[in-house]
C-alpha positions as CSV (number, residue, x, y, z in Angstrom):
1,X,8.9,23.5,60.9
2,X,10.7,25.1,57.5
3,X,10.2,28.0,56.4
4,X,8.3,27.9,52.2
5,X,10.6,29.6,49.6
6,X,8.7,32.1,48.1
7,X,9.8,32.9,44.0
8,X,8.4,34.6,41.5
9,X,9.1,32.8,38.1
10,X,8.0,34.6,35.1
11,X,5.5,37.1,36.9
12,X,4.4,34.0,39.3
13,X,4.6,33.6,42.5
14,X,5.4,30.0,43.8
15,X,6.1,28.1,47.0
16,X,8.2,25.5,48.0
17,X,8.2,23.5,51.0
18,X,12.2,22.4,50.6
19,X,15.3,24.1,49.3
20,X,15.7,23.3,45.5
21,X,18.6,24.1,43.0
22,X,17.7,26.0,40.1
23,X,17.8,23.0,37.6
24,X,15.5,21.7,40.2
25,X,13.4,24.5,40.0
26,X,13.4,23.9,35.8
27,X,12.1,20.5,36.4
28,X,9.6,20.8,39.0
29,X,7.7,23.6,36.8
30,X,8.2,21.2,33.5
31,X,10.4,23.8,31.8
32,X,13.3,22.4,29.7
33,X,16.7,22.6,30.9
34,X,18.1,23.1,27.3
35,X,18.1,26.0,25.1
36,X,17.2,28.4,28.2
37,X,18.6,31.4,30.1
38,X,18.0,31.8,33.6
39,X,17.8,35.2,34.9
40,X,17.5,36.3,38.5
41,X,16.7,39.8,40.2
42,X,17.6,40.8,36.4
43,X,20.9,39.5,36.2
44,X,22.0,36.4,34.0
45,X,22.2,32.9,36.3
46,X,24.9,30.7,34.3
47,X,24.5,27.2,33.9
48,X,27.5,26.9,35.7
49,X,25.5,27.9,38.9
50,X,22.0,26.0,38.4
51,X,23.2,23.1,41.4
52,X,22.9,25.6,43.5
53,X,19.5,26.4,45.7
54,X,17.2,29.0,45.4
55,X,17.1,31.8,47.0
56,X,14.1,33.2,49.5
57,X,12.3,35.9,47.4
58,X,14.1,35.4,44.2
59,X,12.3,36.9,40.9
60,X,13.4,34.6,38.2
61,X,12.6,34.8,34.4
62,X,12.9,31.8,32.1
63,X,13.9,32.7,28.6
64,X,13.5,30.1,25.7
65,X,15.1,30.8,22.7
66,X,12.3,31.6,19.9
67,X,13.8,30.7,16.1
68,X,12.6,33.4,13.6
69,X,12.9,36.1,11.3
């Protein structure tokens, strides 16, 4: 029997039955993949890093780039 993985993305909390990757993580909430930063616990996530899983208790903010003036 696992274990969920309890994140909170963007101020919710979510649960996930097995490990995921971050870009995983992107896809399963229907975020895009491009033209996003990934922070987690406050600090930025590079792409670089997004294969790897998710961590138990994470707080994770998605930031889209907004065009304006």
């Amino acid at each position: 029997m696992s274990i969920p993985i309890g994140i909170t993305v963007n101020g919710s909390a979510h649960e996930f039955a097995e490990p995921l990757s971050v870009r995983d993580l992107l896809t399963r909430l229907d975020l895009p993949t491009r033209g996003v930063a990934v922070a987690v616990d406050g600090a930025v996530f590079p792409k670089s890093r997004w294969d790897e899983s998710v961590g138990r208790g994470w707080s994770v903010e998605i930031l889209t780039a907004v065009q304006g003036g």
